[in-house]
mmCIF file as gemmi writes it, N, C-alpha and C atoms, coordinates in Angstrom:
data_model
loop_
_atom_site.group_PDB
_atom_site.id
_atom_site.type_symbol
_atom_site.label_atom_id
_atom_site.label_alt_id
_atom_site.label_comp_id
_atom_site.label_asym_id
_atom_site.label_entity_id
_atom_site.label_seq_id
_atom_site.pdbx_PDB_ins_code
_atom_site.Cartn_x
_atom_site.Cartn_y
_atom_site.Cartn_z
_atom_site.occupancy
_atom_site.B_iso_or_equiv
_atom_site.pdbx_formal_charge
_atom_site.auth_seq_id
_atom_site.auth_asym_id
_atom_site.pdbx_PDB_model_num
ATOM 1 N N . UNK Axp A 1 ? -4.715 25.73 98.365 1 0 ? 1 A 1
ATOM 2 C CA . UNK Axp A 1 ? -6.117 25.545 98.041 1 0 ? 1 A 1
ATOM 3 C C . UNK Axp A 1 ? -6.416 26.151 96.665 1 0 ? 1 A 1
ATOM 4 N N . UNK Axp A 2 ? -7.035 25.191 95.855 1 0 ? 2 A 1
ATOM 5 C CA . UNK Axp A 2 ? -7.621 26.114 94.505 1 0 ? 2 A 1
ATOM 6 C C . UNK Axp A 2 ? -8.766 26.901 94.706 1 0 ? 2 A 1
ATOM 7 N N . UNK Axp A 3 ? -8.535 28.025 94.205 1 0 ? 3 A 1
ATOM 8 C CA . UNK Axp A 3 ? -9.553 28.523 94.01 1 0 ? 3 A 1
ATOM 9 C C . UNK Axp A 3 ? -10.426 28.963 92.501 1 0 ? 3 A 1
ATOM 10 N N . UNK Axp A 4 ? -11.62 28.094 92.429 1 0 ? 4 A 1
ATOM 11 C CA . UNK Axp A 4 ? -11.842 28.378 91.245 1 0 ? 4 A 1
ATOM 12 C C . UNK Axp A 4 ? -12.395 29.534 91.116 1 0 ? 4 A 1
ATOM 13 N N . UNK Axp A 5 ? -12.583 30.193 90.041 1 0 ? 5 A 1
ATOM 14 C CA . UNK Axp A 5 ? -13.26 31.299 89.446 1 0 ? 5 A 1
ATOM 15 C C . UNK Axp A 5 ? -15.06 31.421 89.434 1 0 ? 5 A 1
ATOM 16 N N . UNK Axp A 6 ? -15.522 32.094 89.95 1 0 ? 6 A 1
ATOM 17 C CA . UNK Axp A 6 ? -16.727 32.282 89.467 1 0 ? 6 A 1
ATOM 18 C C . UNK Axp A 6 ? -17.146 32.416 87.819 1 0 ? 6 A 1
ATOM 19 N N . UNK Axp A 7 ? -18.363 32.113 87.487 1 0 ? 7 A 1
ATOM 20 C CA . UNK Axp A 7 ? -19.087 32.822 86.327 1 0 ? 7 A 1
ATOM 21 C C . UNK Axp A 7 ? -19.93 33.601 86.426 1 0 ? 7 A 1
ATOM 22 N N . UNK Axp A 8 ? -20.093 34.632 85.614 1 0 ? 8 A 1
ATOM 23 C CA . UNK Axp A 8 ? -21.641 35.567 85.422 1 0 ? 8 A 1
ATOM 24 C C . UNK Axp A 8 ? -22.1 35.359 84.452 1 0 ? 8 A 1
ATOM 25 N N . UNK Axp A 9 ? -23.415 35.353 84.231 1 0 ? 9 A 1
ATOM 26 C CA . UNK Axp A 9 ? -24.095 36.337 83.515 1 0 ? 9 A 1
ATOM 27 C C . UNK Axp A 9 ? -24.746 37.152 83.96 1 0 ? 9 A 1
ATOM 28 N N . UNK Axp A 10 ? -24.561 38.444 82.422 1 0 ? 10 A 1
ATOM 29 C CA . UNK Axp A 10 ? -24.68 39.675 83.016 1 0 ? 10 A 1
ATOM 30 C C . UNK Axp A 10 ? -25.425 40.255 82.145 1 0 ? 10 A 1
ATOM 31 N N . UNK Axp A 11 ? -26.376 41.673 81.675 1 0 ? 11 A 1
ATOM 32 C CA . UNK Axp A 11 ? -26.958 42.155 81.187 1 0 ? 11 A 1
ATOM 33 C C . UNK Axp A 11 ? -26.345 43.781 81.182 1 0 ? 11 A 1
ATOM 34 N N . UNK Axp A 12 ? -25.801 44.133 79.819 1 0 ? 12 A 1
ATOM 35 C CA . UNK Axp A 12 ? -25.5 45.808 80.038 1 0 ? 12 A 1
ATOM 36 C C . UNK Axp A 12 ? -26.704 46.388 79.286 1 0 ? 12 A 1
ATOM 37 N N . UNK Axp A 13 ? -26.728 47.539 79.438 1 0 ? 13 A 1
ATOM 38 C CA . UNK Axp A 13 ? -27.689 48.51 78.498 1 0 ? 13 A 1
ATOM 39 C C . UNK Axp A 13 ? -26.589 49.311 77.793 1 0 ? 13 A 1
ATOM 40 N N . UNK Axp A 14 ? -27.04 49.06 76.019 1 0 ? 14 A 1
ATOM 41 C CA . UNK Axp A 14 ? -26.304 49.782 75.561 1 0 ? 14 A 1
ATOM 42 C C . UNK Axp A 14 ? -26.753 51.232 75.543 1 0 ? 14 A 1
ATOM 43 N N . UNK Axp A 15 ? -26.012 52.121 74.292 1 0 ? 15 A 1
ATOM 44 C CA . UNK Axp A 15 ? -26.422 53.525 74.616 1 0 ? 15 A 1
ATOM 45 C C . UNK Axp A 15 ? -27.563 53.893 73.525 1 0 ? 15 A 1
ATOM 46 N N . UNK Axp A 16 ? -28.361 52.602 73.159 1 0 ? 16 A 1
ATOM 47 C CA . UNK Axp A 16 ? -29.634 53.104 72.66 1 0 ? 16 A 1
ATOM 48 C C . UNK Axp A 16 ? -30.915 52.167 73.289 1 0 ? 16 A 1
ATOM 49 N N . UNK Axp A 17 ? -30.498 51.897 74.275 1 0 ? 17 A 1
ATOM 50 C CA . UNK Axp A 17 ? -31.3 51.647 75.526 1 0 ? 17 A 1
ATOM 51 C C . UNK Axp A 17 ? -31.517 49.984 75.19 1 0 ? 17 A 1
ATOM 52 N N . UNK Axp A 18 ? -31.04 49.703 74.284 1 0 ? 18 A 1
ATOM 53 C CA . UNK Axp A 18 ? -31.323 47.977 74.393 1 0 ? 18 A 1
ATOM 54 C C . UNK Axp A 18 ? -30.608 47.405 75.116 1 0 ? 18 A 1
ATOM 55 N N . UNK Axp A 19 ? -30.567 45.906 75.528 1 0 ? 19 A 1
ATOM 56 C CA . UNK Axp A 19 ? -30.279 45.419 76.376 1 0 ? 19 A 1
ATOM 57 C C . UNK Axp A 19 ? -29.179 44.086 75.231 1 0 ? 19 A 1
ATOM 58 N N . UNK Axp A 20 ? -28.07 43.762 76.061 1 0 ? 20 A 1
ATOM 59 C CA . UNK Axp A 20 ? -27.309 42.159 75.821 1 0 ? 20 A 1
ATOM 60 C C . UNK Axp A 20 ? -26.652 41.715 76.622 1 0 ? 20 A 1
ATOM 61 N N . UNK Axp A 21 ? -27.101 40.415 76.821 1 0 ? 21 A 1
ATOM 62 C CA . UNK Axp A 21 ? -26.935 39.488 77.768 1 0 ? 21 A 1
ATOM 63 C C . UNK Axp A 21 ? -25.559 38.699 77.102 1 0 ? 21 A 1
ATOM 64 N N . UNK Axp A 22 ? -24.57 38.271 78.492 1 0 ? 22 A 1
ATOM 65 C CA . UNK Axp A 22 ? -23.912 37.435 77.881 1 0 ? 22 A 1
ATOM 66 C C . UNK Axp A 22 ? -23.377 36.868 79.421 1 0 ? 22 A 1
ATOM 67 N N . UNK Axp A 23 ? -22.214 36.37 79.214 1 0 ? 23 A 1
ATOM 68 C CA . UNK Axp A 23 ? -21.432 35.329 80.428 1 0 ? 23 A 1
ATOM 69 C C . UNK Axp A 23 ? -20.055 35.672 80.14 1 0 ? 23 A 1
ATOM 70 N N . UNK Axp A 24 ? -19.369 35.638 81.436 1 0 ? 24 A 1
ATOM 71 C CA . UNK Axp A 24 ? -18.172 35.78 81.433 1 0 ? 24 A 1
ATOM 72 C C . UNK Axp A 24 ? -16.977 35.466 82.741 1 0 ? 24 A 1
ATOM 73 N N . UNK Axp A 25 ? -16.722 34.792 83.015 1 0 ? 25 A 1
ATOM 74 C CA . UNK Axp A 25 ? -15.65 34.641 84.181 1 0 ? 25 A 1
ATOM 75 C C . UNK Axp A 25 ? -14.728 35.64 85.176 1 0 ? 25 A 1
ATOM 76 N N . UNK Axp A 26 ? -14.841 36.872 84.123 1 0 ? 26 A 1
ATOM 77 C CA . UNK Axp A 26 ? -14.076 37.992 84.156 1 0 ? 26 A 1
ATOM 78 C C . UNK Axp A 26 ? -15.026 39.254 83.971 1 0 ? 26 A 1
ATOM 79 N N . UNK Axp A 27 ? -15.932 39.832 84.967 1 0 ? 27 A 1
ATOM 80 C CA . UNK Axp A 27 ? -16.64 40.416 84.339 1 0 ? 27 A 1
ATOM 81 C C . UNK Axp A 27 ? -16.192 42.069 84.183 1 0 ? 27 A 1
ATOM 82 N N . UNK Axp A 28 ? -15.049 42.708 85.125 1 0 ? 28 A 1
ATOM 83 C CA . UNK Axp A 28 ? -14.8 43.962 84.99 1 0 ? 28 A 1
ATOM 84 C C . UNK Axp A 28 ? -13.772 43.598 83.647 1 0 ? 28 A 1
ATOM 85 N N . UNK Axp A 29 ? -13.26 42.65 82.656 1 0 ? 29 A 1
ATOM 86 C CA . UNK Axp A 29 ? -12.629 43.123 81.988 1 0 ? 29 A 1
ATOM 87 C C . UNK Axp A 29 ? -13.77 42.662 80.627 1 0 ? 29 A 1
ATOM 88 N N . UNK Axp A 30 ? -14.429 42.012 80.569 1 0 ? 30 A 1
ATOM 89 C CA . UNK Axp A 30 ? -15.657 41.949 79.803 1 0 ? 30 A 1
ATOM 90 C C . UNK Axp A 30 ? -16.439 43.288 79.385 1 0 ? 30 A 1
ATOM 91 N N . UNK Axp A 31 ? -16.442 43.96 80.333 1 0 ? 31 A 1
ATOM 92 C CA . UNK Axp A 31 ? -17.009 45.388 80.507 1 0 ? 31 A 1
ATOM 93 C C . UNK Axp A 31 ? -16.555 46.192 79.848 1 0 ? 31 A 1
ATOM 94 N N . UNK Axp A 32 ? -14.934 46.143 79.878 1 0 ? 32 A 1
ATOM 95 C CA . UNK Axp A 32 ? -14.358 47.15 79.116 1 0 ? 32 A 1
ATOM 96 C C . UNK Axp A 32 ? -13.596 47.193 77.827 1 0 ? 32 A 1
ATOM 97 N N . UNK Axp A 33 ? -14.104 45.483 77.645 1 0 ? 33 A 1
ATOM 98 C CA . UNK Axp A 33 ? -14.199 44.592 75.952 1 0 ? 33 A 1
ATOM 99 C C . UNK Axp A 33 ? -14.841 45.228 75.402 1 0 ? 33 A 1
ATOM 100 N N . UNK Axp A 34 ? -16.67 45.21 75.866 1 0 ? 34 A 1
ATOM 101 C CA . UNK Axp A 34 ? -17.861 45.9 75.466 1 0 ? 34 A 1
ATOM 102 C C . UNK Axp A 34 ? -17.441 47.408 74.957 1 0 ? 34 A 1
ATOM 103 N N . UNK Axp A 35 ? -16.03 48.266 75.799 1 0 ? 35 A 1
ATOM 104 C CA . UNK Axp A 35 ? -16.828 49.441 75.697 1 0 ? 35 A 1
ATOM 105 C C . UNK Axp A 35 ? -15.602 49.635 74.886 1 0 ? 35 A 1
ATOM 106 N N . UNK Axp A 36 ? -14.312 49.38 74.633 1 0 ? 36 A 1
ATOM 107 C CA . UNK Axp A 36 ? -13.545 49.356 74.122 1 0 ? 36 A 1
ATOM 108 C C . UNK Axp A 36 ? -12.672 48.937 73.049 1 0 ? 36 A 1
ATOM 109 N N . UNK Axp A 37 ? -12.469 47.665 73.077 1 0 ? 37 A 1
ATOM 110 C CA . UNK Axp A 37 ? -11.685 46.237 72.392 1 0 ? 37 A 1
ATOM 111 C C . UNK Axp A 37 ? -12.108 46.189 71.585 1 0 ? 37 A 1
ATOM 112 N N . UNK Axp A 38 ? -11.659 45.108 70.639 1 0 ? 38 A 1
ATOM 113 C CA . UNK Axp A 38 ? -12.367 44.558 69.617 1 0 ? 38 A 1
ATOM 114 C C . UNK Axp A 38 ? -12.819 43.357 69.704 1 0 ? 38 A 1
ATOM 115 N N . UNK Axp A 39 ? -12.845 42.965 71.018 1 0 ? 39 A 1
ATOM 116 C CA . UNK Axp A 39 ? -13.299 41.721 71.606 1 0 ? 39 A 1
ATOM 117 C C . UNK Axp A 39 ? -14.203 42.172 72.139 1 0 ? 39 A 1
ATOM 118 N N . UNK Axp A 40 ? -15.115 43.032 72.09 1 0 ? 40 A 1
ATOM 119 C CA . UNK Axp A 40 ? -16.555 43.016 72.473 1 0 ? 40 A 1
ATOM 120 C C . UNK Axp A 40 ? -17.659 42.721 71.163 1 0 ? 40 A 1
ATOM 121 N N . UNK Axp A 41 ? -18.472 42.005 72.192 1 0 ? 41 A 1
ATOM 122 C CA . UNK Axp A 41 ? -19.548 41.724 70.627 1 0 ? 41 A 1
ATOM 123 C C . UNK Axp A 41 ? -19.599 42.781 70.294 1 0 ? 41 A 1
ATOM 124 N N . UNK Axp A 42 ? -20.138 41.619 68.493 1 0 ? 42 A 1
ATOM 125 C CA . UNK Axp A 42 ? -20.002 42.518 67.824 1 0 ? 42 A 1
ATOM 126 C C . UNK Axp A 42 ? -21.672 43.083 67.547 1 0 ? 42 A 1
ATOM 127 N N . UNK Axp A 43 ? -22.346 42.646 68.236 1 0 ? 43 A 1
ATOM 128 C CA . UNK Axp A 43 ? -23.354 43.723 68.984 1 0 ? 43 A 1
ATOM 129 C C . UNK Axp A 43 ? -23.133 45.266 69.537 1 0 ? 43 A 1
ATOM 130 N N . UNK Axp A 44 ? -22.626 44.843 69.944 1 0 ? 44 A 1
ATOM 131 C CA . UNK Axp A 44 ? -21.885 46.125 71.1 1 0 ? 44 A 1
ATOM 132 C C . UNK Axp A 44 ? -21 47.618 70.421 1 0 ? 44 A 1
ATOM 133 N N . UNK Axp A 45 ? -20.575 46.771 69.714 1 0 ? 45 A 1
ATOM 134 C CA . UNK Axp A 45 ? -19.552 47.879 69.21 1 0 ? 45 A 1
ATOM 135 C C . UNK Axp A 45 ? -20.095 49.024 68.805 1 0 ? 45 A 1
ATOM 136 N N . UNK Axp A 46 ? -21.143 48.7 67.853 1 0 ? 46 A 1
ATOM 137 C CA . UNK Axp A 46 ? -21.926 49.987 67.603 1 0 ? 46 A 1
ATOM 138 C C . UNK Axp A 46 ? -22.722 50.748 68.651 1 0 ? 46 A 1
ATOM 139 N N . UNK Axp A 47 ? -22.745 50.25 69.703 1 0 ? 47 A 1
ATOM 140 C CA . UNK Axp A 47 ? -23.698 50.732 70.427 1 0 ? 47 A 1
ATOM 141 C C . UNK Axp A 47 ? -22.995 50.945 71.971 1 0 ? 47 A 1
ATOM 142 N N . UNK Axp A 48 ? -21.835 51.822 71.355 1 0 ? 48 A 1
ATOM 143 C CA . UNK Axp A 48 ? -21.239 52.102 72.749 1 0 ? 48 A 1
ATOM 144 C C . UNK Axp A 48 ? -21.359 53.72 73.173 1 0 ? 48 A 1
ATOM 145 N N . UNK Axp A 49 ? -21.49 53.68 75.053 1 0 ? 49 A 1
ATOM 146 C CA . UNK Axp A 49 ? -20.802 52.952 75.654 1 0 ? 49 A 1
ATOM 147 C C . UNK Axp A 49 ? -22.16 52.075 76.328 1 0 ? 49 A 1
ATOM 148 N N . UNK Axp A 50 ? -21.534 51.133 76.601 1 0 ? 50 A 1
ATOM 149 C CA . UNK Axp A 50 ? -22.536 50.155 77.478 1 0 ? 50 A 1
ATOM 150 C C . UNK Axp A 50 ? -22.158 50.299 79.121 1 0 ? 50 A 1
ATOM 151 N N . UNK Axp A 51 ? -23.336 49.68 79.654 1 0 ? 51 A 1
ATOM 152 C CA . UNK Axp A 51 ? -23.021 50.17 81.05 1 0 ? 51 A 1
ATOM 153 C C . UNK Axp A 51 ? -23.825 48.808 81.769 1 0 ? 51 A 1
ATOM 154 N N . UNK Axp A 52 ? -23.303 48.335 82.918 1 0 ? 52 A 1
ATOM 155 C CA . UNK Axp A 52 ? -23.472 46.806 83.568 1 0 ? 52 A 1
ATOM 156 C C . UNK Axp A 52 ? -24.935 47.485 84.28 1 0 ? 52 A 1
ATOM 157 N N . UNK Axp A 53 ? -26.061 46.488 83.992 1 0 ? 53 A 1
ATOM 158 C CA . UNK Axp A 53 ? -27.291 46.801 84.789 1 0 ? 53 A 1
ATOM 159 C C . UNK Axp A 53 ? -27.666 45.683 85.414 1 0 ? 53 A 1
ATOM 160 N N . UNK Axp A 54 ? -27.148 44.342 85.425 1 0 ? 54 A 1
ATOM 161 C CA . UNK Axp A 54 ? -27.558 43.304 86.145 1 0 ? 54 A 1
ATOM 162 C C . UNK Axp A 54 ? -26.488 42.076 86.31 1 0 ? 54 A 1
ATOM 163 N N . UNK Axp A 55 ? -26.515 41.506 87.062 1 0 ? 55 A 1
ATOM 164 C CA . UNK Axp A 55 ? -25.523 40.063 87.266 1 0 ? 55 A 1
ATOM 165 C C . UNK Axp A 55 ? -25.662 39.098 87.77 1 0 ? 55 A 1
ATOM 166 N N . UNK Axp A 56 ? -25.76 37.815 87.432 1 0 ? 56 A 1
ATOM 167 C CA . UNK Axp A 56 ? -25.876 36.735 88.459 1 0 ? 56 A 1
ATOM 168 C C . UNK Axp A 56 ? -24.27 35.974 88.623 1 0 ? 56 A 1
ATOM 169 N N . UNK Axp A 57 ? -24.338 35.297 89.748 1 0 ? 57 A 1
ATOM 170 C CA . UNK Axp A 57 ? -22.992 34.537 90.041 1 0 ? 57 A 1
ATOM 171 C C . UNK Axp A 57 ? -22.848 33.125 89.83 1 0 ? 57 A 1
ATOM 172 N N . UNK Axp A 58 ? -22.408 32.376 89.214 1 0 ? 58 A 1
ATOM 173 C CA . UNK Axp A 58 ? -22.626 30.708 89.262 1 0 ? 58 A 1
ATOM 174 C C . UNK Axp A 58 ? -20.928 30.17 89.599 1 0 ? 58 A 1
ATOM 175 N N . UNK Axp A 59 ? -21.006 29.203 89.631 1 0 ? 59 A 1
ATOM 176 C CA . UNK Axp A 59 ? -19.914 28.443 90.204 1 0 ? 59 A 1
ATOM 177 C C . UNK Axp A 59 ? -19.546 27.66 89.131 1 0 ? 59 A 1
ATOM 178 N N . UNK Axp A 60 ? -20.377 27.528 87.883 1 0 ? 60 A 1
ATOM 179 C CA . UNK Axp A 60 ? -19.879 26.835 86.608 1 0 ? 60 A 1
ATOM 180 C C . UNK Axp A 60 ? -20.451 27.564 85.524 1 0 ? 60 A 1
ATOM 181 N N . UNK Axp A 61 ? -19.72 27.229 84.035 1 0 ? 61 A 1
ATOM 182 C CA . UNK Axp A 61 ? -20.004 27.536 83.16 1 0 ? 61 A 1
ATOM 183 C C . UNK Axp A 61 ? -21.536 26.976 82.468 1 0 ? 61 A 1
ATOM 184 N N . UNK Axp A 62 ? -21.502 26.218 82.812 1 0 ? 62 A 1
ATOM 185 C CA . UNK Axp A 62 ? -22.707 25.346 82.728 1 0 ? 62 A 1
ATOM 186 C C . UNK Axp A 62 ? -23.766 26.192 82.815 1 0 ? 62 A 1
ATOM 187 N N . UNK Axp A 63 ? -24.035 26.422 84.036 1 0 ? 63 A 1
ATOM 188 C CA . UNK Axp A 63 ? -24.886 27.214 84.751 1 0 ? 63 A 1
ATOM 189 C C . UNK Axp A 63 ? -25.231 28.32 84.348 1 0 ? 63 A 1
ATOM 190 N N . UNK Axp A 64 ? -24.21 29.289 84.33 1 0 ? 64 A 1
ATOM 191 C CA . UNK Axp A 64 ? -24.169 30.54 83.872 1 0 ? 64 A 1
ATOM 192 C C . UNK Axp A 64 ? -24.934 30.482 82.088 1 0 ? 64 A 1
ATOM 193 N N . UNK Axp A 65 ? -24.232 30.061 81.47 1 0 ? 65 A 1
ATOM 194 C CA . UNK Axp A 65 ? -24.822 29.265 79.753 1 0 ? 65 A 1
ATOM 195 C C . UNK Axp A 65 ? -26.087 29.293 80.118 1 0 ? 65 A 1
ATOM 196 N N . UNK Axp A 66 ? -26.667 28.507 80.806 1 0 ? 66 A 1
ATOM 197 C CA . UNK Axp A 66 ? -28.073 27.993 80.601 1 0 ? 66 A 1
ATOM 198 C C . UNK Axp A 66 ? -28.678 29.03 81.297 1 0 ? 66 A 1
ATOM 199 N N . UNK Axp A 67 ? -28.241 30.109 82.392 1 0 ? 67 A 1
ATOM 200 C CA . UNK Axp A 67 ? -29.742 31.244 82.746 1 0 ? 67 A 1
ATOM 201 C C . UNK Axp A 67 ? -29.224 32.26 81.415 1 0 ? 67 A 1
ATOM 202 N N . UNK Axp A 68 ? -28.163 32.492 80.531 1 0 ? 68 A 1
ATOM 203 C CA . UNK Axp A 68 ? -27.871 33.213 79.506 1 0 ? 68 A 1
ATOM 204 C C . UNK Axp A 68 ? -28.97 33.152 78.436 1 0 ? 68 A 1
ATOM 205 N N . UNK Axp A 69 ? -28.893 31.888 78.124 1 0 ? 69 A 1
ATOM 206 C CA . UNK Axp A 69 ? -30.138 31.285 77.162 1 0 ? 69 A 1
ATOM 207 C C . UNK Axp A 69 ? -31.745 31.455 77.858 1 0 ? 69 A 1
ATOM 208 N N . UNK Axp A 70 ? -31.543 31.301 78.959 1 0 ? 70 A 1
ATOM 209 C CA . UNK Axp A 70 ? -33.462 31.356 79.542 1 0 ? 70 A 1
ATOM 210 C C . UNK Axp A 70 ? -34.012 32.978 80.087 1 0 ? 70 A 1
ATOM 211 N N . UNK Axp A 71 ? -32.445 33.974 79.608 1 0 ? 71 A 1
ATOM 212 C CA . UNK Axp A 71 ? -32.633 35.177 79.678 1 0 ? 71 A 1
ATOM 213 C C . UNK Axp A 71 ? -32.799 35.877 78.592 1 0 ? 71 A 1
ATOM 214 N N . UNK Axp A 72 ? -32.202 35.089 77.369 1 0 ? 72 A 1
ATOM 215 C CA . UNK Axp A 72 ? -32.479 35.271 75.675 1 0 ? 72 A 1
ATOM 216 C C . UNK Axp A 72 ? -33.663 35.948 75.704 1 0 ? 72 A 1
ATOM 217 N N . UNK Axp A 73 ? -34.551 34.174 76.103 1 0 ? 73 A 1
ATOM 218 C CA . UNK Axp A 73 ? -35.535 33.714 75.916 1 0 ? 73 A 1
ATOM 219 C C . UNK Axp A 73 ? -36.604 34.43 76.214 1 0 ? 73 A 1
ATOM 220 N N . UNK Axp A 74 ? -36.233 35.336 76.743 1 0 ? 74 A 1
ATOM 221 C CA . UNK Axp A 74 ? -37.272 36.543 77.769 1 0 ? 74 A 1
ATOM 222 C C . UNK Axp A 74 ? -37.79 37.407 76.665 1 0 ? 74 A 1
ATOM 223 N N . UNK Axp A 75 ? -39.012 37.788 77.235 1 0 ? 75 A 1
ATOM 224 C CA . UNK Axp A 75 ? -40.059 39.354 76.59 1 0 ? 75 A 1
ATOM 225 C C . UNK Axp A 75 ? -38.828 40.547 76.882 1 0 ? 75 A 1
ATOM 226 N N . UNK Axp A 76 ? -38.685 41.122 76.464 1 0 ? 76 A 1
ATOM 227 C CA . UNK Axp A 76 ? -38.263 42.337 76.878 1 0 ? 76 A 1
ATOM 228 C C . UNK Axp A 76 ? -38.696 43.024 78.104 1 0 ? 76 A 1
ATOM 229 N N . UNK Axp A 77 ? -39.851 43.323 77.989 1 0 ? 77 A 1
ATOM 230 C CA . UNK Axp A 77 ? -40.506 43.568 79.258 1 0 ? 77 A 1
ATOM 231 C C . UNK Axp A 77 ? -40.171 42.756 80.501 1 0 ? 77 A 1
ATOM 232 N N . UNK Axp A 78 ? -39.942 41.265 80.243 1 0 ? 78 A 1
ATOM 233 C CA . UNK Axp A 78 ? -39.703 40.324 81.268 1 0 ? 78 A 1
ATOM 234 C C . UNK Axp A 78 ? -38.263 40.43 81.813 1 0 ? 78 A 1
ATOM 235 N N . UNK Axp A 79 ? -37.27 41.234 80.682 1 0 ? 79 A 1
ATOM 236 C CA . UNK Axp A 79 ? -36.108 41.225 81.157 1 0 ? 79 A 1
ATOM 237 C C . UNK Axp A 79 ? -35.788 42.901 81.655 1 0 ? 79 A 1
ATOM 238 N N . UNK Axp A 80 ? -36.741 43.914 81.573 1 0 ? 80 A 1
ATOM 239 C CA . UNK Axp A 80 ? -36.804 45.051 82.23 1 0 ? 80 A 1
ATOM 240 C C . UNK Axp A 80 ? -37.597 44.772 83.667 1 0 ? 80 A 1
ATOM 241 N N . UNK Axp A 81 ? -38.412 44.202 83.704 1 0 ? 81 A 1
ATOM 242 C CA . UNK Axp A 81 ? -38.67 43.436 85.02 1 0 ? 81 A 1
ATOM 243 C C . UNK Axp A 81 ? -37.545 42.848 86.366 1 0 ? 81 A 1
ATOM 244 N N . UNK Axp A 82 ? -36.755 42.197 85.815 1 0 ? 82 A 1
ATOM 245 C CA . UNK Axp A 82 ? -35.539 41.239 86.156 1 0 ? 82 A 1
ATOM 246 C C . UNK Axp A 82 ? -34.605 42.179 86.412 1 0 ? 82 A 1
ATOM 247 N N . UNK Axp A 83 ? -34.545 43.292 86.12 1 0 ? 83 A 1
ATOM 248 C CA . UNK Axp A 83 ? -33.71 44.446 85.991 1 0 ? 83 A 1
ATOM 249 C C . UNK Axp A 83 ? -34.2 45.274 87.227 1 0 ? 83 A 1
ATOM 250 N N . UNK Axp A 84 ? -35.514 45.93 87.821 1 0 ? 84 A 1
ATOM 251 C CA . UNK Axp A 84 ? -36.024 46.03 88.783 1 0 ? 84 A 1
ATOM 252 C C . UNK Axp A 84 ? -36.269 45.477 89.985 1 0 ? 84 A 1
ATOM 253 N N . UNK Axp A 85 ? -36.176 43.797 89.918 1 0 ? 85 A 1
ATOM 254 C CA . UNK Axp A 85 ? -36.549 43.03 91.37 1 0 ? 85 A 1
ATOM 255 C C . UNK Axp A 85 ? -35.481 42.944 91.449 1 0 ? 85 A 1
């Protein structure tokens, strides 16, 4: 049986309290891209360490992409909200 992979997107807080959203298939090694690698955005880098504060699960890339973008898209406030419920 195949088993495919999930997707996330996910939201860390870096360590000057802002927030970045992204997607990833792999999310414990994404995590330690962010806090480590040089394969973490290049957002991130400066602003380590980051730490995972939210996640959703999708079954395609597709999916995951498009709540990434409609989480962009958010107030800040709207995405410290989203972070609480």
């Amino acid at each position: 049986m195949l088993m495919i992979k999930p997707w996330f997107t996910y939201i860390v807080q870096c360590s000057d309290s802002t927030l970045y959203t992204g997607i990833t298939n792999d999310l414990e090694r994404r995590l330690e891209e962010h806090n480590s690698g040089e394969k973490g955005a290049k957002y991130t880098r400066s602003r380590r360490p980051v730490k995972l504060v939210y996640r959703e699960k999708f079954t395609c890339r597709t999916d995951a992409a498009r709540r990434e973008a409609a989480i962009k898209n958010m107030r800040v406030e709207d995405k410290k909200e989203l972070l609480t419920s």
